[in-house]
C-alpha positions as CSV (number, residue, x, y, z in Angstrom):
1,X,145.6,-18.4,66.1
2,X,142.0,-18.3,67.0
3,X,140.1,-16.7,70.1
4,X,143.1,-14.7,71.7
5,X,142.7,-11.0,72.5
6,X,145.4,-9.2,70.3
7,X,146.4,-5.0,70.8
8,X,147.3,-4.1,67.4
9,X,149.9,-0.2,68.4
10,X,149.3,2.4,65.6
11,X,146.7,1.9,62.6
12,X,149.0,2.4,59.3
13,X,147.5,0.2,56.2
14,X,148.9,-2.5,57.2
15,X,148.0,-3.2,60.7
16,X,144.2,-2.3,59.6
17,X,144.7,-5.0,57.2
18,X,146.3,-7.2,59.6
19,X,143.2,-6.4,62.1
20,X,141.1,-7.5,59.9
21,X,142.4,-10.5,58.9
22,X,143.0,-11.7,62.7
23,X,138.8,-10.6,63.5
24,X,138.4,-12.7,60.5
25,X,140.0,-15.4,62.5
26,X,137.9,-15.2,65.1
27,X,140.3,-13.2,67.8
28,X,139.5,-10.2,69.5
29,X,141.5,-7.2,68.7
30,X,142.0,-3.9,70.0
31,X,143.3,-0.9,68.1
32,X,145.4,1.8,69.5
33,X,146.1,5.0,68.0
34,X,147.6,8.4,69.4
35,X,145.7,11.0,67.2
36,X,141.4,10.6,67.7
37,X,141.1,9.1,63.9
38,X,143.3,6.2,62.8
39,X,146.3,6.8,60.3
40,X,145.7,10.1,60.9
41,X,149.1,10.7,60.2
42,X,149.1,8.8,56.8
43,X,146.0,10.8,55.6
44,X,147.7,13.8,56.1
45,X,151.3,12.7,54.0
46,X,150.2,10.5,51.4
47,X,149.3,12.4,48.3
48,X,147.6,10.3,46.5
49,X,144.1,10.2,46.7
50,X,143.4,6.2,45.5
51,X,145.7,5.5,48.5
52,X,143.2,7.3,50.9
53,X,140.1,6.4,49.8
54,X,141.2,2.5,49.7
55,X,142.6,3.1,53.6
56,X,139.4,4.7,54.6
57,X,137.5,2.1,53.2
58,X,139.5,-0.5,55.4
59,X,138.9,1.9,57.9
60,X,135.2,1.8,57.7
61,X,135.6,-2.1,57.3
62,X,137.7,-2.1,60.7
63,X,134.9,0.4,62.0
64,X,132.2,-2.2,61.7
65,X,133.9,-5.6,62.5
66,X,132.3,-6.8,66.0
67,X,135.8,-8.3,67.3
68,X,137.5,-4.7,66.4
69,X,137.8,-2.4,69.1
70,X,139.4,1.1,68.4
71,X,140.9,3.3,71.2
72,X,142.1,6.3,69.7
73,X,143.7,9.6,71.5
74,X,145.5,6.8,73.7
75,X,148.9,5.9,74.4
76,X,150.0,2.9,75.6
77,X,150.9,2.8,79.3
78,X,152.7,0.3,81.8
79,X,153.1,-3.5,80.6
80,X,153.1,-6.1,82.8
81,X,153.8,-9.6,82.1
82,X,151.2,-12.0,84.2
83,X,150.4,-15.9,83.8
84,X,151.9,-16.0,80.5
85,X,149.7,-13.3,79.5
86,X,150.5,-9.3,78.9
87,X,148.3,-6.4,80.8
88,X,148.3,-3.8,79.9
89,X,147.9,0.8,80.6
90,X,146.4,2.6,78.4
91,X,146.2,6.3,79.0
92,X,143.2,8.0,76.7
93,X,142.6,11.5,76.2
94,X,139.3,13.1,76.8
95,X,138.6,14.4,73.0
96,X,137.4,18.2,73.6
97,X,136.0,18.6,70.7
98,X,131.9,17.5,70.2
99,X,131.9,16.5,66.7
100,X,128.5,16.4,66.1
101,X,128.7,20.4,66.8
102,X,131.5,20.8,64.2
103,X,131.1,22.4,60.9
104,X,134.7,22.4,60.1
105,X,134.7,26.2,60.2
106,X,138.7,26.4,61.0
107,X,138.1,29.1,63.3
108,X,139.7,28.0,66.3
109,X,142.5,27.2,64.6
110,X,142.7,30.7,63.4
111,X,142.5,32.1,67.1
112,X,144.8,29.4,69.3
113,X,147.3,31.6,71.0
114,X,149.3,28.1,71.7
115,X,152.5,27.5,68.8
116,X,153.7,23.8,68.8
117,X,157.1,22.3,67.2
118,X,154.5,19.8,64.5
119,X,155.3,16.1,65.1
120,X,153.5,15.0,62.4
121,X,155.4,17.2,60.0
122,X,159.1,15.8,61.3
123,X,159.3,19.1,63.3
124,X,160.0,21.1,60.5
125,X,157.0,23.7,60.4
126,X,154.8,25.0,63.5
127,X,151.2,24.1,64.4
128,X,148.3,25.0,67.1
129,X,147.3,22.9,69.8
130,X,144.1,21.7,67.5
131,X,144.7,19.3,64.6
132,X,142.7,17.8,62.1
133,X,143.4,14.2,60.8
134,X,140.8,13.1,59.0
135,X,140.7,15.0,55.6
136,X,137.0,13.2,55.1
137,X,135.2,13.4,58.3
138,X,137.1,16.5,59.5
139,X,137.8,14.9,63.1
140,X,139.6,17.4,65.1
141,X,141.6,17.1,68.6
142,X,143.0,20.0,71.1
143,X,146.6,18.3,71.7
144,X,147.7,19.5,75.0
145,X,151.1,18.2,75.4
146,X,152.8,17.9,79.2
147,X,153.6,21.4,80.4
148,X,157.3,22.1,80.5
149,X,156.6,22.4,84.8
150,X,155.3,19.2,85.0
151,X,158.0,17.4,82.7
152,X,160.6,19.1,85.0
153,X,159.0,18.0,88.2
154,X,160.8,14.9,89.4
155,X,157.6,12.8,89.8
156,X,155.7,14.8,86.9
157,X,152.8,16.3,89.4
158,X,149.9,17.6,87.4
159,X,150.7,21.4,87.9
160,X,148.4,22.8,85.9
161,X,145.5,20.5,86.9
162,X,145.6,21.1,90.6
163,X,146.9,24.8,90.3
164,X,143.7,25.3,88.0
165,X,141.5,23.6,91.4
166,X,142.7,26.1,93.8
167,X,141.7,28.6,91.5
168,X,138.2,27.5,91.2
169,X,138.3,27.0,95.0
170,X,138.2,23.2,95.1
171,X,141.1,22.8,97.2
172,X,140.8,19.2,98.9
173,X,140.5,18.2,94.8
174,X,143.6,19.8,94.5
175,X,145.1,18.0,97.8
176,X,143.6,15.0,96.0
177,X,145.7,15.4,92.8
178,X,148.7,16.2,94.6
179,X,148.5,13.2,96.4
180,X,148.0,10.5,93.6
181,X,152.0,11.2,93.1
182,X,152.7,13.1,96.1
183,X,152.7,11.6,99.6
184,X,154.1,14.6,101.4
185,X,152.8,17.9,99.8
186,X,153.1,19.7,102.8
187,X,156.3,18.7,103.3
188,X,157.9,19.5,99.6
189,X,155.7,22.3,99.9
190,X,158.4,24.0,102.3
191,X,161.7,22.7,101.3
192,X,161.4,21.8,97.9
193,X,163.7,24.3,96.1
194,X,160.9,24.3,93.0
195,X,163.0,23.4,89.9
196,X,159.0,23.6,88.0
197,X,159.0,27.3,88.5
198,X,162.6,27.8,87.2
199,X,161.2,26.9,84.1
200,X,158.0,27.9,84.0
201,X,157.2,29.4,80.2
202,X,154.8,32.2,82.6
203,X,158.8,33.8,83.4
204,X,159.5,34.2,80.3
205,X,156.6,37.1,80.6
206,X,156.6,38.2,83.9
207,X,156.7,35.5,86.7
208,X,156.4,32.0,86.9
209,X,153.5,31.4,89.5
210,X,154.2,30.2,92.9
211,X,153.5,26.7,92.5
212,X,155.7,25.6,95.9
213,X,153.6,27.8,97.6
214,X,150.2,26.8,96.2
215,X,150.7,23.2,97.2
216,X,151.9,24.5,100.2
217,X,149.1,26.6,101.2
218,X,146.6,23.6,99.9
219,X,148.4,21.0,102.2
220,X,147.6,23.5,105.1
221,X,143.9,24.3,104.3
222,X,142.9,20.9,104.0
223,X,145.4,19.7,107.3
224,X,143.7,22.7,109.4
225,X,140.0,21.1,108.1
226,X,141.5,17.6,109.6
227,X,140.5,15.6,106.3
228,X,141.1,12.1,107.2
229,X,141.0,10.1,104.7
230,X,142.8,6.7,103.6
231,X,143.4,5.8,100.3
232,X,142.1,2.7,98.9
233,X,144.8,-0.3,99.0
234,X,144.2,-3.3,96.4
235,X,143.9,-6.5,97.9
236,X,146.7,-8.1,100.0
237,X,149.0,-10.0,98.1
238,X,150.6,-12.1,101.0
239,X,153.9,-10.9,99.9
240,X,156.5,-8.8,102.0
241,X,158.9,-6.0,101.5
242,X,162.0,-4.8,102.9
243,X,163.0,-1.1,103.0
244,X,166.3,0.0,104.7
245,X,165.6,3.9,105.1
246,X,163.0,5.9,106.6
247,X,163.8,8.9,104.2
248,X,162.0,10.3,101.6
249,X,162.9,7.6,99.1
250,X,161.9,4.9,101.1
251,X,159.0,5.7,102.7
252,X,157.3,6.5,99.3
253,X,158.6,3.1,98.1
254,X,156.9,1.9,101.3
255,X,153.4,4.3,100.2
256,X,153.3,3.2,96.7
257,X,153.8,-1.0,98.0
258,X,151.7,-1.0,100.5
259,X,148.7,1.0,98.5
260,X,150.0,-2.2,96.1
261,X,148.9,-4.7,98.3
262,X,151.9,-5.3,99.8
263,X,153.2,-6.0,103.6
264,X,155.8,-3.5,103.9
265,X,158.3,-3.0,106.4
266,X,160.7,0.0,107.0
267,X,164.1,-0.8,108.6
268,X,165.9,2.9,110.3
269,X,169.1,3.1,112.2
270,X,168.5,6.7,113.3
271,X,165.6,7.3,116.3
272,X,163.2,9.0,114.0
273,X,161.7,8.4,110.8
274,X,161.9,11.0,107.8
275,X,165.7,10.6,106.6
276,X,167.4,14.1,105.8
277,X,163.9,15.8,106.4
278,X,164.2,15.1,109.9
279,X,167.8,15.3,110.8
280,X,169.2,17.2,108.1
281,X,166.5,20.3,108.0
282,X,166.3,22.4,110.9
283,X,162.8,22.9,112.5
284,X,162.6,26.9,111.7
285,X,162.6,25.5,107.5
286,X,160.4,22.2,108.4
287,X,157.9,21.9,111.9
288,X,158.3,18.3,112.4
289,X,154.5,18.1,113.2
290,X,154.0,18.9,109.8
291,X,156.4,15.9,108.6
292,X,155.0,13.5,111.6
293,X,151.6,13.9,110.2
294,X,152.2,13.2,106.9
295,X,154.6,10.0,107.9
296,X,151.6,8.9,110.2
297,X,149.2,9.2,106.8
298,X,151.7,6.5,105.4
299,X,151.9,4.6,108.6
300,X,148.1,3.9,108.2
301,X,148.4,2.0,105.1
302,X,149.6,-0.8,107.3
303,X,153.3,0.1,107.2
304,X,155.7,-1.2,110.0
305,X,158.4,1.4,110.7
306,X,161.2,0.2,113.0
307,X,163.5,3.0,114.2
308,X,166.9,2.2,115.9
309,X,167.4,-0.9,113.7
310,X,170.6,-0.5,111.7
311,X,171.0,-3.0,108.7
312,X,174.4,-4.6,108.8
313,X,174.8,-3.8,112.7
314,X,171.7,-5.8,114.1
315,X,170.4,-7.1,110.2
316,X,171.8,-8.4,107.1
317,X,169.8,-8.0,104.2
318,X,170.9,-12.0,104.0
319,X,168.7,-12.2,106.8
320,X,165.7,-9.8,105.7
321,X,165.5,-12.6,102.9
322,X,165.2,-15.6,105.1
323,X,162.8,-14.1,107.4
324,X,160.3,-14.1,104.2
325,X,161.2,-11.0,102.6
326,X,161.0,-11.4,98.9
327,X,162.2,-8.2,97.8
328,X,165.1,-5.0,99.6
329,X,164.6,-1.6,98.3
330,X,167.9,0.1,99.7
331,X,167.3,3.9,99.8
332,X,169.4,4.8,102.7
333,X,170.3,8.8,101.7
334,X,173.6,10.1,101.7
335,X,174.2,11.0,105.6
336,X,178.3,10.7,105.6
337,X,180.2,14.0,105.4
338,X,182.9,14.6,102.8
339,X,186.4,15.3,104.8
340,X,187.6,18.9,103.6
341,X,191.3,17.4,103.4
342,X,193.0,20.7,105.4
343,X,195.6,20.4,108.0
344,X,194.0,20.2,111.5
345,X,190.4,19.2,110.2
346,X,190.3,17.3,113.1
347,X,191.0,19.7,116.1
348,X,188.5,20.4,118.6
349,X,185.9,22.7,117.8
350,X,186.0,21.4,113.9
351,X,182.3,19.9,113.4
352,X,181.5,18.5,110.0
353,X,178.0,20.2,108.9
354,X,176.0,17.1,108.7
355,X,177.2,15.8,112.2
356,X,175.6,19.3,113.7
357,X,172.8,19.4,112.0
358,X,171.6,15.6,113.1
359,X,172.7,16.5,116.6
360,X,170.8,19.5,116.6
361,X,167.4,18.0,114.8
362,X,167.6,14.8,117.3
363,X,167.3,16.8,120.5
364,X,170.8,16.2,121.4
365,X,173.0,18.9,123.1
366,X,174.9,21.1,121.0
367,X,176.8,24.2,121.6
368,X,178.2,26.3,119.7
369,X,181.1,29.1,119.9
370,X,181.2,33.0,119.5
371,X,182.9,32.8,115.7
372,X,181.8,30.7,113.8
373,X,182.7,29.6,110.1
374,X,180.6,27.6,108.0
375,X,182.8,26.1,104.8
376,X,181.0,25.3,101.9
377,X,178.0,26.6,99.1
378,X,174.9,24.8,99.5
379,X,171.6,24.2,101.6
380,X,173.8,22.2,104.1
381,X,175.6,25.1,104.7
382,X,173.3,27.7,104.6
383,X,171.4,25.6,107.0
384,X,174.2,25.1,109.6
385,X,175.2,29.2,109.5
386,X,171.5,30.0,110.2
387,X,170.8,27.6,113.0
388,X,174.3,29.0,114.8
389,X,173.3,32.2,114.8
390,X,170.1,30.8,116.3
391,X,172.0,29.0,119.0
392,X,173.4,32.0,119.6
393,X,176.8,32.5,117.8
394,X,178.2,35.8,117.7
395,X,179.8,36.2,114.2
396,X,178.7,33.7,111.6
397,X,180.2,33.5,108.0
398,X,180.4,31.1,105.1
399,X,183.3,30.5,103.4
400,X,182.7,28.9,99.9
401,X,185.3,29.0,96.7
402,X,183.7,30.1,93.9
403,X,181.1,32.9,93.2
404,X,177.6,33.7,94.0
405,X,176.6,32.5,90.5
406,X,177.9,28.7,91.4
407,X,176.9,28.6,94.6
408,X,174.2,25.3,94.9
409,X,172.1,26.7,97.6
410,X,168.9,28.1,96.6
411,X,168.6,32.0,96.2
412,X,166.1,32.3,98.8
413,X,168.1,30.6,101.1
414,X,171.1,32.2,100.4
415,X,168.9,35.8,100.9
416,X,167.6,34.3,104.1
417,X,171.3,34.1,105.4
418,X,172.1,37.3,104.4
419,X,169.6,39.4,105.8
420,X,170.1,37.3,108.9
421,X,173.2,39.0,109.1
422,X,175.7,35.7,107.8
423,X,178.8,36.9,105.9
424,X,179.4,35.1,102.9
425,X,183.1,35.2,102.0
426,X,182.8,34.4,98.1
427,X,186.2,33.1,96.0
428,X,187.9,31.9,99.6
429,X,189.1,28.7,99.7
430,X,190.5,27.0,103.2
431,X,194.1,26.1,103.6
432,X,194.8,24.8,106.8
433,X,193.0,24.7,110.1
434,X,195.0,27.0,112.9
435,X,195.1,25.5,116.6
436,X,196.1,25.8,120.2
437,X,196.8,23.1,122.3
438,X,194.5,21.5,119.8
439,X,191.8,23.6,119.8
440,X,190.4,25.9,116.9
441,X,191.8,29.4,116.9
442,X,191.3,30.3,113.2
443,X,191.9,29.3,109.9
444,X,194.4,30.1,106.8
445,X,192.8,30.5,103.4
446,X,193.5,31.6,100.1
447,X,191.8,33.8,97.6
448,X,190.8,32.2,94.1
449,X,190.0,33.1,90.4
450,X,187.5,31.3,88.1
451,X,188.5,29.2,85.1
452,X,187.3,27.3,82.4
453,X,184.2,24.9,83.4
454,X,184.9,21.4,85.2
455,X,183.1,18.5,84.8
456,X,179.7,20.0,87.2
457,X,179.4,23.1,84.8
458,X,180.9,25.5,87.0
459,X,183.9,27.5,86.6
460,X,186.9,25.6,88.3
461,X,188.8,27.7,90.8
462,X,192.0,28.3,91.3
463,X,194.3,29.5,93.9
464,X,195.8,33.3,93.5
465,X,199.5,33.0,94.3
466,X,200.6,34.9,97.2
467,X,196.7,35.7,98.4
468,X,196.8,33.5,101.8
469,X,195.3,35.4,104.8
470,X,194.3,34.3,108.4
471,X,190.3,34.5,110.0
472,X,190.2,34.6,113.9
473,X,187.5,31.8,114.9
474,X,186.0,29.7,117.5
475,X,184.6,26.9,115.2
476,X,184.4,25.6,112.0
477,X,182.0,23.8,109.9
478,X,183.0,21.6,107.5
479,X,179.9,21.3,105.2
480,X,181.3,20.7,101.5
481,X,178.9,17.5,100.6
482,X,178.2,14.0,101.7
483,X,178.4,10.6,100.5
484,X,176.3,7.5,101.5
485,X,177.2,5.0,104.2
486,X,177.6,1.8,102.5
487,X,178.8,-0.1,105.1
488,X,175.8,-2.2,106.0
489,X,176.5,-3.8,102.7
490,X,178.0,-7.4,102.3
491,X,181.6,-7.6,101.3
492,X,181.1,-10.3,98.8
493,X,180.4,-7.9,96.0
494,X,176.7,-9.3,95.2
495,X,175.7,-5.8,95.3
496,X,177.9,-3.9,92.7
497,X,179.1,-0.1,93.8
498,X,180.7,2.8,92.1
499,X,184.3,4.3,92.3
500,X,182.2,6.9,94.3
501,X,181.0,5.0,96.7
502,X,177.5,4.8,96.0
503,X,175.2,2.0,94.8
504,X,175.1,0.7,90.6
505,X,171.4,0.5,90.0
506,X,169.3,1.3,86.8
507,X,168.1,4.8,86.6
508,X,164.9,3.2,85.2
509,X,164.0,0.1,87.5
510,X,166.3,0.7,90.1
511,X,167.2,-2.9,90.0
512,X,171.3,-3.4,91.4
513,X,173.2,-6.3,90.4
514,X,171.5,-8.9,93.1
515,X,168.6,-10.0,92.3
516,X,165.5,-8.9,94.2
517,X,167.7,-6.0,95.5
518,X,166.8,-2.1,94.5
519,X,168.4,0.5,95.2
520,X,167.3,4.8,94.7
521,X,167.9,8.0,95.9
522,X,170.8,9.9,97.4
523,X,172.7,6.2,97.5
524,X,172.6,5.9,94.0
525,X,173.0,9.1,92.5
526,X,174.8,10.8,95.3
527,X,173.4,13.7,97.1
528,X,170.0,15.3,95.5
529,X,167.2,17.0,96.8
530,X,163.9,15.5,98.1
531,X,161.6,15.3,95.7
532,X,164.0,13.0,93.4
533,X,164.2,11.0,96.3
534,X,160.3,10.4,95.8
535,X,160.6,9.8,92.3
536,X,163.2,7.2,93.2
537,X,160.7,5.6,95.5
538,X,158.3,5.2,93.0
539,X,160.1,3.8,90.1
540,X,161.4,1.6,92.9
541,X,157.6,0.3,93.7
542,X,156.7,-0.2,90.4
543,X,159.4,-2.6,90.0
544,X,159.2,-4.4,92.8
545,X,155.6,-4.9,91.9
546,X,156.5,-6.4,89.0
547,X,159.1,-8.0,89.6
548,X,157.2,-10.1,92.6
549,X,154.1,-10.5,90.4
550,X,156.7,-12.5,87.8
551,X,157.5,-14.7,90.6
C-alpha cells in the first residue's frame, strides 16, 4: 500500500509502530488520540521504565516523520462512507493549558473543586478535571466532560456554553448556539417540561438554574431586535425528500436536510403546520405567532410545506417515490385518542381530550358544558381542564387513578390547574358513563389503592371493593393517552409495525424495514414530549444524508 491517507484511532506501541512503518511506505497517516499526548494512558500504567523510554522514543520518531500527522485531545466523530473512500468527524478539544507557561507546579490540581469517576484508572479511584499524561514532558489537559444537563437534553444543547453567553451579555451568541441544534428555542422555551434542570448537579445545592427560561428569554430578546438571519445551506445536491408531518419531528428533519443541501418537501393532513404544537397546545401555554415565526425561519431554507394533503387519502408514499422522491421520513406524531373502555363512552357530551383540544387550536367551534370532568393525569389533561374553564365551564375537575406522585403532567402545570380553581380527584378511577336519552348526566367511579409497580414504574392501582360513587356532570373528557394513526400506511406489510400500533424503526438511524423509509418521533416510540421529537428529526437527517450520499 503506498500513497493512501490512513487514520491510525489511539497511539498504544503498536499502532506508533504501525505508523511508522506505513509513513515509511510512503502513505500519509494521521494519528488520533483522546488525551493531548499520545499513549498517555500506557505512560501512566506501565511500570517499567525501559518500556517508556523505548515508547517515547517512537514517539519522538512519529513526532518528526513528515507523512505523520498527530491530532490529539480529539475524538473521532461521524463516518461517512463516499466513492469508495471514508470521511471522516473529528471533534478536538481546545487544550487550556499554555504549556510553554507550565512549570509543572501541581497547584491547580491541588485547588480543582471538580471530583471525577478516573477513566484511566478503570474507575476505581477519583481524579480532578486536570490530568497529566506525559510523565516526561509534563503535558497537562483540563478534561471537561458533557455536563449531566446536557447529556439529559434530548438533542444534547450546549447548556453551559450558551447559559455562560447570556451571562456575559452576548445573547444573539447565545441564540446562535441554541440554534446549531435547536430550530425552535422560543418554542421549547415555553412548553418544554425541562428534563435538564431535573437533574441539574446545581439542585443538589440549592436550585438548578432556570435554563427553560434562559433560552426562553434569549429567543425573545433577539426576536424583539428582529435578527434576520439565514443559515448557510451547503450546495444543492439535486436530490429530494419526503416528509409526512408538519410536527416537531418532521420539520427539523426538514431543517437539518434542507441546510444539507437537500429539496425538501413537507406533506400535512391537518390545515396548519406545527403538529401537536399547534393543535395539541392551547394558545394561553404557546402564542402561535411565536411558533409561526419560527416555522417561517425553516420555510426560508427552501422548504415546501403543503398543508391539507393527507398521505394515504390523496398520496401513497408508493407515489412520493415515483414522483422523484428518493427518500420518506414518516414522523406523523401520535394524534389518535386512546378509548377509555367504560360503558356509555360514546354518549353525547363525551369528547375525547385530543379531539377538543384540535377543535379548539384550529379555530373551530367548540362549546363546552357547566360540569365538566377531565379523565386522565397528564399535560393533555391538564390542558383540556384549563382551556374549559376558559371557555367558561362552571365546575372543572380531573379525575386520574393514582396519586399525585404518578401523575405525568408536569408540576407546574399541575399547580397552574390548581390555583385556577380545577379539582383534582386523585385514586378515582371511572366505571361507567351515566346518560339520559343518551346524553351525559354523570359518571360512576370507584376509589383505588396503590400496589406494587407495573411495567411504567408506577404503583399499579386497584379497585377498593364496595367504594363506587356517582359525580353529577355535563361533560366528560376522555384524555388517558394517544396512539398514532397508521392508517396511511400500505397493507402489504413493507413497512413493519408493533403490537402497539406504532412504527419498528432503529432508535439510532431511524431506518424501518423498507428501504429508503424512516420513521421518528411519537410514531415510533409512542407519545413523548417535543423536544425528543427534534432529536428524532435529526438522527432522521443524518441518515438520510447518508444514506442518499451511498446511492
Amino acid at each position: 500500500m503506498e500513497g493512501k491517507k490512513v487514520l491510525i484511532i489511539g497511539a498504544s506501541a503498536a499502532s506508533v509502530q504501525s505508523a511508522l512503518d506505513l509513513a515509511e511506505a510512503g502513505n500519509k497517516v494521521y494519528f488520533l488520540e483522546r488525551p493531548p499526548g499520545l499513549g498517555g494512558e500506557e505512560l501512566v500504567r506501565d511500570d517499567s521504565e525501559n518500556t517508556k523510554d523505548a515508547f517515547l522514543s517512537k514517539w519522538e520518531e512519529a513526532k518528526r516523520n513528515e507523512n505523520i500527522q498527530i491530532i490529539s485531545n480529539a475524538v473521532l466523530g461521524e463516518v461517512q462512507k463516499v466513492n469508495g473512500n471514508f470521511q471522516v468527524q473529528i471533534k478536538k478539544t481546545a487544550p487550556r493549558i499554555i504549556e510553554e507557561k507550565c512549570n509543572d507546579c501541581k497547584d491547580c490540581i491541588k485547588v480543582c473543586p471538580i471530583s471525577l469517576w478516573d477513566d484511566y484508572n478503570e474507575g476505581l479511584s477519583f481524579r480532578t478535571a486536570i490530568d497529566s499524561y506525559n510523565i516526561k514532558t509534563k503535558t497537562y489537559n483540563i478534561i471537561k466532560e458533557r455536563p449531566v444537563c446536557e447529556e439529559t437534553c434530548p438533542v444534547h444543547l450546549d447548556i453551559r456554553g450558551y447559559i455562560g453567553h447570556i451571562a456575559d451579555g452576548k445573547f444573539k451568541e447565545a441564540l446562535d448556539l441554541i440554534r446549531e441544534r435547536l430550530p425552535f428555542p422560543a418554542t421549547i422555551g415555553r412548553v418544554c417540561p425541562h428534563p435538564c434542570e431535573e437533574k441539574c448537579n446545581r439542585g443538589k445545592r440549592d436550585e438548578a438554574p432556570r435554563i427553560r427560561d434562559l433560552k426562553r428569554f434569549v429567543a425573545n430578546y433577539e426576536g424583539q431586535r428582529q435578527v434576520d438571519e439565514i443559515p448557510p445551506k451547503l450546495e444543492d445536491k439535486g436530490k429530494k425528500v419526503a416528509i409526512i408531518g408538519a410536527g416537531p419531528g418532521g420539520l427539523t428533519g426538514a431543517h437539518d436536510l434542507a441546510l444539507s443541501g437537500y429539496g425538501v418537501t413537507v406533506f400535512e393532513r391537518f390545515p396548519a403546520s406545527g403538529g401537536m404544537l399547534t393543535v395539541g397546545i392551547p394558545e394561553y401555554r404557546l402564542p402561535r405567532e411565536i411558533l409561526n415565526r419560527e416555522i417561517e425561519d425553516i420555510k426560508r431554507l427552501g422548504v415546501e410545506i403543503k398543508t391539507n394533503t393527507a398521505i394515504g387519502k390523496d398520496l401513497s408514499i408508493d407515489d412520493l417515490f415515483h414522483q422523484g422522491y428518493e427518500a420518506v421520513f414518516i414522523a406523523v406524531g401520535a394524534h389518535k385518542n386512546q378509548k377509555a373502555r367504560i360503558e356509555g363512552e360514546e354518549a353525547e357530551g363525551v369528547v375525547p381530550g385530543v379531539d377538543f383540544l384540535r377543535d379548539l387550536n384550529l379555530g373551530k367551534e367548540v362549546r363546552v358544558e357547566n360540569r365538566v370532568a377531565v379523565i386522565g393525569g397528564g399535560n393533555v389533561a391538564m390542558d383540556a381542564a384549563r382551556s374549559c374553564l376558559r371557555l367558561g365551564a362552571g365546575e372543572v375537575s380531573i379525575l386520574y387513578r393514582r396519586s399525585r406522585q404518578e401523575m405525568p403532567a408536569s408540576d407546574e402545570e399541575i399547580e397552574a390547574a390548581l390555583e385556577e380553581g380545577i379539582k383534582i380527584e386523585y385514586l378515582v378511577a371511572p366505571l361507567e358513563v351515566v346518560t339520559s336519552n343518551g346524553k351525559v348526566t354523570g359518571i360512576k367511579c370507584i376509589r383505588m389503592k396503590l400496589g406494587e409497580a407495573d411495567a411504567s414504574g408506577r404503583r399499579r392501582p386497584l379497585p377498593i371493593e364496595g367504594s363506587e360513587f356517582g359525580i353529577e356532570l355535563d361533560m366528560i373528557i376522555p384524555a388517558i393517552g394517544q396512539k398514532p394513526d397508521l392508517s396511511f400506511l400500505p397493507q402489504d406489510g413493507t413497512i413493519e409495525v408493533t403490537q402497539w400500533g406504532t412504527i419498528v424503526a432503529d432508535p439510532n438511524s431511524c431506518e424501518t424495514s423498507r428501504e429508503g423509509v424512516y420513521a421518528g418521533g411519537d410514531c415510533v416510540t409512542g407519545p413523548g414530549i417535543a423536544i425528543e421529537a427534534i432529536a428524532a428529526g435529526q438522527k432522521a437527517a443524518i441518515a438520510i444524508d447518508n444514506y442518499l450520499k451511498s446511492k
